[in-house]
C-alpha positions in Angstrom: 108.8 5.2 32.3 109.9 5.1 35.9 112.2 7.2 37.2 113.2 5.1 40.2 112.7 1.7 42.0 111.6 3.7 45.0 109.0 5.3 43.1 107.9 2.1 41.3 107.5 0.5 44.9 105.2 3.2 46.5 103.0 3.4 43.6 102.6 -1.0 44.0 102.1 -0.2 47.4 99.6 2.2 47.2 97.4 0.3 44.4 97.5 -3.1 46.7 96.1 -0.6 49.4 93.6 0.8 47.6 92.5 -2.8 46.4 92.3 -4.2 49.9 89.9 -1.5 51.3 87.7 -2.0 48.5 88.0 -5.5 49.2 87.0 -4.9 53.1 84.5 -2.3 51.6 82.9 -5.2 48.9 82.7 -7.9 51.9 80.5 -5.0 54.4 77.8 -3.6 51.4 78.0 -6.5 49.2 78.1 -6.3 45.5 80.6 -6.5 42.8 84.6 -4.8 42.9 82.8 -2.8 40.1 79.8 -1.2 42.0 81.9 -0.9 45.0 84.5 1.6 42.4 81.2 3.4 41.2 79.6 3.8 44.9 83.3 5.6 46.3 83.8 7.4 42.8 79.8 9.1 43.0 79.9 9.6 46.0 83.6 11.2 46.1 83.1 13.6 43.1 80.0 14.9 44.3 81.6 16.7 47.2 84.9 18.7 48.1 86.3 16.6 50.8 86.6 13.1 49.8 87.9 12.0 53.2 84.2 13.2 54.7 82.7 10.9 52.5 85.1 8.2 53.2 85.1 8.6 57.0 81.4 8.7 57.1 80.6 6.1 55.0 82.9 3.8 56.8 81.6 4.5 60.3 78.2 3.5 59.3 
């Protein structure tokens, strides 16, 4: 249950983000929407600072 349309909003917002890097991140390494979730959630959970992993991966 929401608790506001603003709320409701930013939380669409935020998913359609999140789906459009992985879409920028799928058309770079290649692959399925699938392995391109797995590769960012292994790689993510196996350190502290998930922005690190993010930053560097991207700048590759």
């Amino acid at each position: 249950m929401m608790q506001s349309w603003k709320k409701l909003t930013n939380h669409v917002g935020f998913v359609c983000l999140a789906y459009s890097l992985m879409t920028v991140i799928q058309e770079v390494q290649g692959g399925s929407m699938g392995n391109v979730m797995f590769k960012i959630a292994d790689k993510t959970l196996k350190t502290s600072s998930a922005i690190d992993v993010i930053d560097k991966n991207l700048t590759v």
